[in-house]
NUVEXMI-220928 format. One record per atom (N, C-alpha, C): residue number from 1; chain; atom name; x, y, z. Coordinates in nm, 3 decimals. Each point is the difference from the previous one (the first is absolute). Layout:
<pts>
PT    i  ch  at        x        y        z
PT  NUM   A  CA        X        Y        Z
...
</pts>
This chain:
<pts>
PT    i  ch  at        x        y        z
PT    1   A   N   13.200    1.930    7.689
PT    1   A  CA   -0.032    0.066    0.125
PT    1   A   C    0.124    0.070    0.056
PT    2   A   N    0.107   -0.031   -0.037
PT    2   A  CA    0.161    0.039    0.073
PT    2   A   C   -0.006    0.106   -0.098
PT    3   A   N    0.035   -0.026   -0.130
PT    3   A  CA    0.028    0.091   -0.085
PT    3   A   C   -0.121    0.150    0.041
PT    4   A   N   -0.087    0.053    0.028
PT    4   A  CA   -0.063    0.037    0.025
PT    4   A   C   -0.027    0.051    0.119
PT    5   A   N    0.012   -0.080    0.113
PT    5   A  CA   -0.029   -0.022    0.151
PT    5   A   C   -0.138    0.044    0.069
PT    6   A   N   -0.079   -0.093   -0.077
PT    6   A  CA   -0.124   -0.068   -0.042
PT    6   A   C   -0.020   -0.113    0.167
PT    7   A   N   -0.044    0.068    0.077
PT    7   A  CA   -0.052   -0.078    0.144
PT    7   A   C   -0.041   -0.089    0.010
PT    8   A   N   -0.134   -0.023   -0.106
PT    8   A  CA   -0.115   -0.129   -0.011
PT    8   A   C   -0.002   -0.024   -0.120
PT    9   A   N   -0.010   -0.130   -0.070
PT    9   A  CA   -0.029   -0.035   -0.089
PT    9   A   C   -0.119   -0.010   -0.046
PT   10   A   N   -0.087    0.010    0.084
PT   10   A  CA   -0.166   -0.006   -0.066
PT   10   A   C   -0.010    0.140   -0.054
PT   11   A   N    0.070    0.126   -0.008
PT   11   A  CA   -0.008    0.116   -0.057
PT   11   A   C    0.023   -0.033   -0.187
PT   12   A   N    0.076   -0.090   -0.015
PT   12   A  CA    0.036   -0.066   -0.127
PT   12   A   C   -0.158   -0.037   -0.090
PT   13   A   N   -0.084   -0.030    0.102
PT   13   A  CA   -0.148   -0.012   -0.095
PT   13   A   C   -0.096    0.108    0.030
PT   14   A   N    0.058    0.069    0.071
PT   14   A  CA   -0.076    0.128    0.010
PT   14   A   C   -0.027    0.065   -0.107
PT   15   A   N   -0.123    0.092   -0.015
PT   15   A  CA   -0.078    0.030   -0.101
PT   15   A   C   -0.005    0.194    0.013
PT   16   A   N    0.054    0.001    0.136
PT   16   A  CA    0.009    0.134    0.048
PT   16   A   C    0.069    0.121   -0.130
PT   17   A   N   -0.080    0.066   -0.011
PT   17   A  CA    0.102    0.129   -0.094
PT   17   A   C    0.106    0.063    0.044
PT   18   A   N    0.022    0.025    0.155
PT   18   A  CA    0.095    0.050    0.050
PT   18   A   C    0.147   -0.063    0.017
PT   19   A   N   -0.042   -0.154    0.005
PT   19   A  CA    0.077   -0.082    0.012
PT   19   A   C    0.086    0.000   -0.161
PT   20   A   N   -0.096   -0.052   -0.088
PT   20   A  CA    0.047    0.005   -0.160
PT   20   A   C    0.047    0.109   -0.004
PT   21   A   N   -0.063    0.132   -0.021
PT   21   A  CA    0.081    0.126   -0.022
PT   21   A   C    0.163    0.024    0.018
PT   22   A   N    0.039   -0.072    0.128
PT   22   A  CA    0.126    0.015    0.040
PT   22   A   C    0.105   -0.045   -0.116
PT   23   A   N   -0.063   -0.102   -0.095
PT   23   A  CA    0.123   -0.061   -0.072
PT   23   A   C   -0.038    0.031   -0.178
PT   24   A   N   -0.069    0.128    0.035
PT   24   A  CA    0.052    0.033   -0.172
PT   24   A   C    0.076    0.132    0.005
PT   25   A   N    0.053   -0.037   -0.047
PT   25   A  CA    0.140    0.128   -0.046
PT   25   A   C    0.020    0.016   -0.130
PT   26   A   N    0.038    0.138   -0.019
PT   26   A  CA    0.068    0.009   -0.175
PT   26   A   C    0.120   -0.047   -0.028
PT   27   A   N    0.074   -0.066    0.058
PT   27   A  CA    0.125   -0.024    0.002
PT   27   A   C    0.008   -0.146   -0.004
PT   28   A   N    0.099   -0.153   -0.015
PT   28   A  CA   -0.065   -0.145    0.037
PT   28   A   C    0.122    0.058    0.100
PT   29   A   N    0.083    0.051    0.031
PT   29   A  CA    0.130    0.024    0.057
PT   29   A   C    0.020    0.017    0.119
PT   30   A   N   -0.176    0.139   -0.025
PT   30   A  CA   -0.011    0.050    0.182
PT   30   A   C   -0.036   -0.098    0.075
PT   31   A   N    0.119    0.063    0.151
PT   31   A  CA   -0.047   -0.096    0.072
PT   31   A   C   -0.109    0.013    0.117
PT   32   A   N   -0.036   -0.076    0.039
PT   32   A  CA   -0.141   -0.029    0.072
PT   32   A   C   -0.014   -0.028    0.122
PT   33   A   N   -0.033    0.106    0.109
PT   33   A  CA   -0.033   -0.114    0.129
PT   33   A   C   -0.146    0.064    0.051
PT   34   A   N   -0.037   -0.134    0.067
PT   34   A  CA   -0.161    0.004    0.025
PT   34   A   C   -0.026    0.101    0.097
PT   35   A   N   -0.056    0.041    0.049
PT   35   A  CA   -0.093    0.085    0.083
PT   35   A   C   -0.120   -0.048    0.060
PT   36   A   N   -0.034   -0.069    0.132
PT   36   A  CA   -0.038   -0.024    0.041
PT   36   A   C   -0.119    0.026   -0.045
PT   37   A   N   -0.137   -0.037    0.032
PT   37   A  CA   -0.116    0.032   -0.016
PT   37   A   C   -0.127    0.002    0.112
PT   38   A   N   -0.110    0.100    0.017
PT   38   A  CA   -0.060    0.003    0.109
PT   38   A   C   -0.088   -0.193    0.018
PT   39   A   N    0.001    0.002    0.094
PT   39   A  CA   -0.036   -0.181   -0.005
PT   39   A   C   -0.225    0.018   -0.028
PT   40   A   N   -0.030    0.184    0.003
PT   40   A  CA   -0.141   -0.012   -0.046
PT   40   A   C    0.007    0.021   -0.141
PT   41   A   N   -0.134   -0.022   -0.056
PT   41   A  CA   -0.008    0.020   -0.157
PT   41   A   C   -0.036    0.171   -0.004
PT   42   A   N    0.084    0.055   -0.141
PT   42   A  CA   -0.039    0.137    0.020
PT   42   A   C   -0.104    0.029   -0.012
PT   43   A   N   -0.062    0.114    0.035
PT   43   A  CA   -0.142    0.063    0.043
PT   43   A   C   -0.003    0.155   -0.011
PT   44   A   N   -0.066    0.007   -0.135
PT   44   A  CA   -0.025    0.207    0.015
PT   44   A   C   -0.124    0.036    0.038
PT   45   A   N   -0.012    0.072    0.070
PT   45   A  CA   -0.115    0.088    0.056
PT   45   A   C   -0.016    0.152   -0.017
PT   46   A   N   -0.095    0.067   -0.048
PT   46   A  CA   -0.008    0.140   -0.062
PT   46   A   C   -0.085    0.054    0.131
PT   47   A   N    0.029    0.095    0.032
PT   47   A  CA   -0.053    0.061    0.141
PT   47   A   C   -0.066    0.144   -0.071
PT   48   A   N   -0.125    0.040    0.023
PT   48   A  CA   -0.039    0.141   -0.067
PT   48   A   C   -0.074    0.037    0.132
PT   49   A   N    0.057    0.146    0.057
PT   49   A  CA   -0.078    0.046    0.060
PT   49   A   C    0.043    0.181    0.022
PT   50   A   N   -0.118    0.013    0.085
PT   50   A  CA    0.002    0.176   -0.027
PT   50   A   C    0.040    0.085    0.182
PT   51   A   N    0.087    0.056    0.005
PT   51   A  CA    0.059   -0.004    0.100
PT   51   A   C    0.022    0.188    0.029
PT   52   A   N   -0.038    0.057    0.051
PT   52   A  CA   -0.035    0.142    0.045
PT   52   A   C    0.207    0.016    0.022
PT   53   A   N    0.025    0.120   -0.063
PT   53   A  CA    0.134   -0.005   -0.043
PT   53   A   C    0.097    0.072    0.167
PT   54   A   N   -0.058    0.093    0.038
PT   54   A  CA    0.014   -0.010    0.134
PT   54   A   C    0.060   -0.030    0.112
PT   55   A   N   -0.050   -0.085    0.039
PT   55   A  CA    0.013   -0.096    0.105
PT   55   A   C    0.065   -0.163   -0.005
PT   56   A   N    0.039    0.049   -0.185
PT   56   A  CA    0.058   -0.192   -0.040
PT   56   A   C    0.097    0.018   -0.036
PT   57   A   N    0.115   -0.066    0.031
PT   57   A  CA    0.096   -0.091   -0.073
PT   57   A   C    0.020   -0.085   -0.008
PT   58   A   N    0.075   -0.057   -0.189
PT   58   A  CA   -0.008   -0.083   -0.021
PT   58   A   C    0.080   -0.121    0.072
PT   59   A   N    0.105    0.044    0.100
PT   59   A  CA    0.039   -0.074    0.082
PT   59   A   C   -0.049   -0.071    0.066
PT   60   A   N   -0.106    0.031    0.088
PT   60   A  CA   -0.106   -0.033    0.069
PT   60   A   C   -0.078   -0.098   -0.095
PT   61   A   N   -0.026   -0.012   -0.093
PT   61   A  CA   -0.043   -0.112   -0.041
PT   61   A   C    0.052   -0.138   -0.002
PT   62   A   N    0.138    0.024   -0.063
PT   62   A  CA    0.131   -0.103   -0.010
PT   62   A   C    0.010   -0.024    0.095
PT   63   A   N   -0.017    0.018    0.149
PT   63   A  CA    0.001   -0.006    0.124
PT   63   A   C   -0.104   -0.106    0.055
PT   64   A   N   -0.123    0.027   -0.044
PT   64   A  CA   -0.129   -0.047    0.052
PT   64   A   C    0.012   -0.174   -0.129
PT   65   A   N    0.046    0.028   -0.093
PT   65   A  CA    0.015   -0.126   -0.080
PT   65   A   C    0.073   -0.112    0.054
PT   66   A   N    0.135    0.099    0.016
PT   66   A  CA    0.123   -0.124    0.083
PT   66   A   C   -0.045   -0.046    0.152
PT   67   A   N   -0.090    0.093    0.053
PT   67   A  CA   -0.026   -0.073    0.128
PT   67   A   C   -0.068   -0.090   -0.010
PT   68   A   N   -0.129    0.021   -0.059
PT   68   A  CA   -0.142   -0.131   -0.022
PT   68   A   C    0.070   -0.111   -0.049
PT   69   A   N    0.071   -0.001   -0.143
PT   69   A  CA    0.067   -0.062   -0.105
PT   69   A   C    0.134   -0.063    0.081
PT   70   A   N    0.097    0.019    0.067
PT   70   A  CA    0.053   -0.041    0.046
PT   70   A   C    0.122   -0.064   -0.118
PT   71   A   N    0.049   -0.101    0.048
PT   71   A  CA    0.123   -0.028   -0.107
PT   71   A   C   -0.061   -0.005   -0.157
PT   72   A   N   -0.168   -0.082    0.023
PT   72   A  CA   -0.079   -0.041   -0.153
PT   72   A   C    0.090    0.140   -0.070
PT   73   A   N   -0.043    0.101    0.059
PT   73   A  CA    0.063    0.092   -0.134
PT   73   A   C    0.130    0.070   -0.062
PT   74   A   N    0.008   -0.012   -0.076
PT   74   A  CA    0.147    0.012   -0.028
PT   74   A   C    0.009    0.144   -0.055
PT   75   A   N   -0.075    0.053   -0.086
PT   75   A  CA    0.041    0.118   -0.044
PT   75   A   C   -0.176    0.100   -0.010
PT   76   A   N    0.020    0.136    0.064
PT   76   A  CA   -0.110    0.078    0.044
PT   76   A   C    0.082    0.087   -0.144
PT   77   A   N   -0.103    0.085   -0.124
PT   77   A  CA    0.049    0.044   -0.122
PT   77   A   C   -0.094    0.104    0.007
PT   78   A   N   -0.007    0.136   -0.042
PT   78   A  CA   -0.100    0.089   -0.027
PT   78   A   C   -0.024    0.031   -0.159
PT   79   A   N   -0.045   -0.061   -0.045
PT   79   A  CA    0.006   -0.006   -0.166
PT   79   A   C   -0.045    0.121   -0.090
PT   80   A   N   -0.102    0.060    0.050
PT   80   A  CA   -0.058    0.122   -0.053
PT   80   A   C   -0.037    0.108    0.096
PT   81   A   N   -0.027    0.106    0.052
PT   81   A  CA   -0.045    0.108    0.045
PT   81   A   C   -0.088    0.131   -0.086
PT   82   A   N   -0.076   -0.010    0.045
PT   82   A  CA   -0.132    0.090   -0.074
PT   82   A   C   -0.041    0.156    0.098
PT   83   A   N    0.015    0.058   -0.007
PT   83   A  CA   -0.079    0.149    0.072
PT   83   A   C   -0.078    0.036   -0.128
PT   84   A   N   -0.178    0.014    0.079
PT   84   A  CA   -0.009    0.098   -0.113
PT   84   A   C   -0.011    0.112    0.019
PT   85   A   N   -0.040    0.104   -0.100
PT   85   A  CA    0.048    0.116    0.029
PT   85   A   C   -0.090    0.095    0.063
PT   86   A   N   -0.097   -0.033    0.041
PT   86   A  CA   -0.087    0.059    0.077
PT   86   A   C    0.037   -0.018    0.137
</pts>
């Protein structure tokens, strides 16, 4: 836990991927320190909708997320964008 600076020890039987992820490296050499982790389990959500181009930005969405959502969310992402061409 020192070597590391590893907070809780019940993270040690954790099953979490984010948690594991942290300690593989290509190297045995590199060195390592933890990174905290969100205390919810991660959660993706795919949002599809059709939005008159106009009168929207995508700001305004990221906006309306972080308010409802509040701390729960950690990261607002726009993954794809579509116009068609009509």
């Amino acid at each position: 836990m020192i070597l590391y600076d590893i907070p809780d020890i019940r993270l040690f039987w954790s099953e979490d991927e984010r948690f594991l992820k942290q300690f593989i490296v290509p190297h045995i050499w590199q060195k390592i320190k933890f990174q905290p982790l969100s205390r919810y389990p991660p959660l993706i959500n795919d949002i599809s909708f059709w939005l008159p181009s106009e009168t929207y930005s995508k700001n305004d969405f990221y906006d309306l997320a972080r308010t409802i959502g509040g701390d729960l969310i950690e990261k607002v992402v726009l993954v794809d964008e579509f116009t068609h061409p009509k």
